[in-house]
C-alpha positions in Angstrom: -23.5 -22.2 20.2 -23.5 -24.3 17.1 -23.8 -21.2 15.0 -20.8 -19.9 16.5 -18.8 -22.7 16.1 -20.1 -22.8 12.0 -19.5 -19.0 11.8 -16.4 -19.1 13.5 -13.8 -21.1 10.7 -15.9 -19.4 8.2 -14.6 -15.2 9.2 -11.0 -16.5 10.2 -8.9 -14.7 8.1 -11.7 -13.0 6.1 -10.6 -9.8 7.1 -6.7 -10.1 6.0 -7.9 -11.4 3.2 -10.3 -9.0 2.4 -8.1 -5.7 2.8 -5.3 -7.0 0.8 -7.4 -7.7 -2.1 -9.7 -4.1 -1.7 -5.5 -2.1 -1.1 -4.1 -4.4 -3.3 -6.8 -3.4 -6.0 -6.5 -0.1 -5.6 -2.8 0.4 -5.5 -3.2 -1.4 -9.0 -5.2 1.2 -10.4 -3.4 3.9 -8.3 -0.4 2.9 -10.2 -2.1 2.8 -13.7 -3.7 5.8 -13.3 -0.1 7.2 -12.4 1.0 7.6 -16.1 -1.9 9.6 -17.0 0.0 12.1 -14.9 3.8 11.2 -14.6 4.3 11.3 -18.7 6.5 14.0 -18.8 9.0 13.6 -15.8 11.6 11.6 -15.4 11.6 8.0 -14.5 12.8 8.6 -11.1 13.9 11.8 -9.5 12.4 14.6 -7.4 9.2 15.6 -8.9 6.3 14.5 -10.6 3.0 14.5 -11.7 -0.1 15.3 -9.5 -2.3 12.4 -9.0 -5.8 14.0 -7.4 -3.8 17.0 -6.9 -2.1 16.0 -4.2 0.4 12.9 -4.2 3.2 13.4 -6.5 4.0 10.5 -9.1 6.7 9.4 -11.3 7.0 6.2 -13.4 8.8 4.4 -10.9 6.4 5.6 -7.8 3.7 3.9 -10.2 5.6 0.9 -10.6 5.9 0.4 -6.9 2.7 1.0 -6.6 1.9 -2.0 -8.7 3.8 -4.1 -7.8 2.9 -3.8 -4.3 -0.7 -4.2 -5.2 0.1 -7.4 -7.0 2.1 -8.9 -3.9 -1.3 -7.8 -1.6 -3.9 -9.4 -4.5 -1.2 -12.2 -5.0 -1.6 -12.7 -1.3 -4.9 -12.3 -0.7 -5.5 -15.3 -3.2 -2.8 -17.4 -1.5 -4.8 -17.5 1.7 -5.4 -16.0 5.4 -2.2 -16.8 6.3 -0.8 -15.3 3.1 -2.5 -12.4 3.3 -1.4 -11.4 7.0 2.2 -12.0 6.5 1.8 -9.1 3.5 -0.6 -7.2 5.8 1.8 -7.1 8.0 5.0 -6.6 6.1 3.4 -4.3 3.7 2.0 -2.1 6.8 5.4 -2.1 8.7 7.2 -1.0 5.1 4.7 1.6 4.7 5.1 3.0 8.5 8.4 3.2 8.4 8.6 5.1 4.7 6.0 7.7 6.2 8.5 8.4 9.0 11.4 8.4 6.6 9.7 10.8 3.9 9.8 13.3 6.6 12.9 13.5 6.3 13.3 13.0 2.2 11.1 14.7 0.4 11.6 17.8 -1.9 14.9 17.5 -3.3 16.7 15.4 -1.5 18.6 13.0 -3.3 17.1 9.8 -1.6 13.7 11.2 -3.0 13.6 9.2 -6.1 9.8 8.5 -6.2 8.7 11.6 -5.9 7.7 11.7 -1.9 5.8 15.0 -0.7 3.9 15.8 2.7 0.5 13.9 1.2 2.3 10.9 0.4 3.9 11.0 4.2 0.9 11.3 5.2 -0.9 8.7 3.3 2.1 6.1 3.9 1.4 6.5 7.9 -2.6 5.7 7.7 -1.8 2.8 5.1 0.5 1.3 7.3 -1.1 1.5 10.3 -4.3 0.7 8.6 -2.8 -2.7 7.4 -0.7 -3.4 10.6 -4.3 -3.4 12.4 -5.6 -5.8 10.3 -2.9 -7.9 10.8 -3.0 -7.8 14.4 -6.8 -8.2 14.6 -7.4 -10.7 12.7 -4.6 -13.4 13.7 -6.0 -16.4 12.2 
């Protein structure tokens, strides 16, 4: 019973904490790796480069993804509490974009990042990936 009681104030949080540093980190280098591909489109608009072959990228999808990455490691430093709060916005931002990019991509002229299907896609397991660690992890 002890041990539960040590291990317990020791894993509060942990896991908020430890998926917005790990998505945090990687939207970071998500972003950088970006403008290896996004070079020769515009800043915003329509298209983009092809990151993995598959997302679409311009500069200012990679600058989101930055500084979203930056609020999560940002968080993730701050604390549990911190951490859940971005969790949990981050993830609800991220749901509703992948809903909302059903319904912008291709040329629409609300597509200024550059949205396509993989994105949608990836924007609906990111949120709901980060709303679950919000909600599991309460402390």
């Amino acid at each position: 019973m002890a041990t539960n009681q040590i291990a317990g104030p020791r894993t509060a949080g942990r896991l908020n904490t430890f998926v917005a540093a790990v998505v945090g980190a990687v939207f970071i280098v998500v972003g950088l790796l970006g403008y290896t591909v996004s070079g020769e489109h515009a800043l915003a608009g329509h298209t983009g480069g092809q990151l993995l072959g598959l997302f679409q990228v311009n500069s200012l999808h990679n600058m989101v993804h930055i500084a979203v990455g930056a609020a999560m490691v940002a968080a993730a430093i701050a604390g549990s509490r911190a951490a859940r709060a971005v969790n949990l916005g981050i993830g609800a931002v991220y749901l509703l974009l992948g809903v909302a990019g059903l319904f912008i991509t291709g040329d629409n002229p609300l597509n200024v990042v550059a949205l396509n299907g993989a994105d949608n896609g990836l924007h609906l397991v990111i949120g709901s990936a980060l709303i679950a660690a919000a909600l599991i992890d309460k402390s």
